[in-house]
Structures are given as structure tokens and as C-alpha cells.
C-alpha positions in Angstrom: -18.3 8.4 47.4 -21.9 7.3 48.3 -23.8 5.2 46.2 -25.6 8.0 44.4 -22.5 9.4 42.8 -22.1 5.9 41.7 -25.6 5.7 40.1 -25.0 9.3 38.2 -21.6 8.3 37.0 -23.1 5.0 35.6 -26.2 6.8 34.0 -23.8 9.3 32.2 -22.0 6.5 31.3 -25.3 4.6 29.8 -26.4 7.9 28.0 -23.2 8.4 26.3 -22.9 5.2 24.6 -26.7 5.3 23.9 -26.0 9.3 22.3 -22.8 7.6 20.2 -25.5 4.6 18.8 -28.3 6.8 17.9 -26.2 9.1 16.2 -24.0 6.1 13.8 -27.5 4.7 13.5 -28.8 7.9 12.2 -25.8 8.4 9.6 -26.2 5.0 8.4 -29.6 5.1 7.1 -28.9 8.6 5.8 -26.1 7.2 4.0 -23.3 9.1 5.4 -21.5 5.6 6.2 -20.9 4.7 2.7 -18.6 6.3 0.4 -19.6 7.7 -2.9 -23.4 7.3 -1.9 -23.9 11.3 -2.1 -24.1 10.7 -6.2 -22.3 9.7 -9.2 -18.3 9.9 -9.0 -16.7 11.3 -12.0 -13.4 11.7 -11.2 -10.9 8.1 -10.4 -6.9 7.9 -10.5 -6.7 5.0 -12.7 -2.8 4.4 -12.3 0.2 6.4 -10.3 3.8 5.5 -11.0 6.9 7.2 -9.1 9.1 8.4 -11.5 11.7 9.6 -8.3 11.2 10.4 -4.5 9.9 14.0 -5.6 7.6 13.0 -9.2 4.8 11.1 -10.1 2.9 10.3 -13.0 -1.0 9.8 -12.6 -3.5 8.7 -15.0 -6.8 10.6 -13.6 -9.9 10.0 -15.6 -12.9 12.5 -15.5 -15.8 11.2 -17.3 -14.9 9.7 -20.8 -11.2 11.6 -20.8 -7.9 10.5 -19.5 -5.3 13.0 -18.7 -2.0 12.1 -18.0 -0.5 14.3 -14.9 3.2 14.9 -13.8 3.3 15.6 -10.4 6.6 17.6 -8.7 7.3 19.9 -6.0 8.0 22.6 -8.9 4.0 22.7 -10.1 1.8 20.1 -12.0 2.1 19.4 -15.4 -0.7 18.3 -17.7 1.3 16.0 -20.2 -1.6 14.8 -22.2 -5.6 14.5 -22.3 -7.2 12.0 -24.2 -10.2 10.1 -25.1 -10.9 7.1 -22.6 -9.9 4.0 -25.0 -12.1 1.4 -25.9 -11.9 -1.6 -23.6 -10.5 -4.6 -25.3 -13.0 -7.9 -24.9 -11.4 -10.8 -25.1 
């Protein structure tokens, strides 16, 4: 190998990395980075409990309403939907 093969392997090298930057660069001040920056999120998973190796129970809350989930390989149950309770202060 001469020393222009060198130089070309180098430059695609260089231009690479700079490609890679510019493009993180660009989705970080669109926002793409940062999670939930696309809007308002509405749905959370406020608690999960294994009930055995194959259930689960999940609390999901979707706007002001809980509902209560059982998870299982059989299908998904809603158990229960409710109001979101006041929070205590204490």
C-alpha cells in the first residue's frame, strides 16, 4: 500500500465520524434524543406485581383513570377501572 491509499482510508475514516456527529447533533436539537418530548404522555404503568412466573397484575393509568390489568398467557383481563384517587397531603 502507497501512501495514497493511506490518505483515502484515513479521509473515509474522518468523514464517517464527522457524518455520525452531524447527524446526533441534528436529532438533538430536534428533540429526538429525549424521551417523551414529541408531546404530552397519557398513558404510565403506575405499579406491576407478579402474581406467578406466567401472571401479572398492572396498575396502567390513562389520563385521570386507573385500570387494574391481569396479565396471562391465556388473554388480558380488565379487572377494574377507576377514577385516579385523590392524592393524600400530608
Amino acid at each position: 500500500m502507497d501512501w495514497m491509499d493511506w490518505a483515502r482510508m484515513v479521509f473515509a475514516l474522518i468523514a464517517t465520524l464527522a457524518l455520525i456527529v452531524g447527524v446526533a447533533y441534528g436529532a438533538r436539537r430536534l428533540g429526538m434524543l429525549q424521551p417523551g418530548a414529541q408531546g404530552l404522555r397519557r398513558l404510565k404503568i403506575s405499579e406491576s406485581l407478579m402474581l406467578d412466573p406466567r401472571r401479572r397484575l398492572v396498575i396502567v393509568r390513562c389520563d385521570d383513570r386507573e385500570h387494574l390489568i391481569l396479565l396471562g398467557p391465556g388473554g388480558d383481563v380488565v379487572v377494574s377501572a377507576t377514577e385516579k384517587p385523590a392524592e393524600v397531603q400530608t
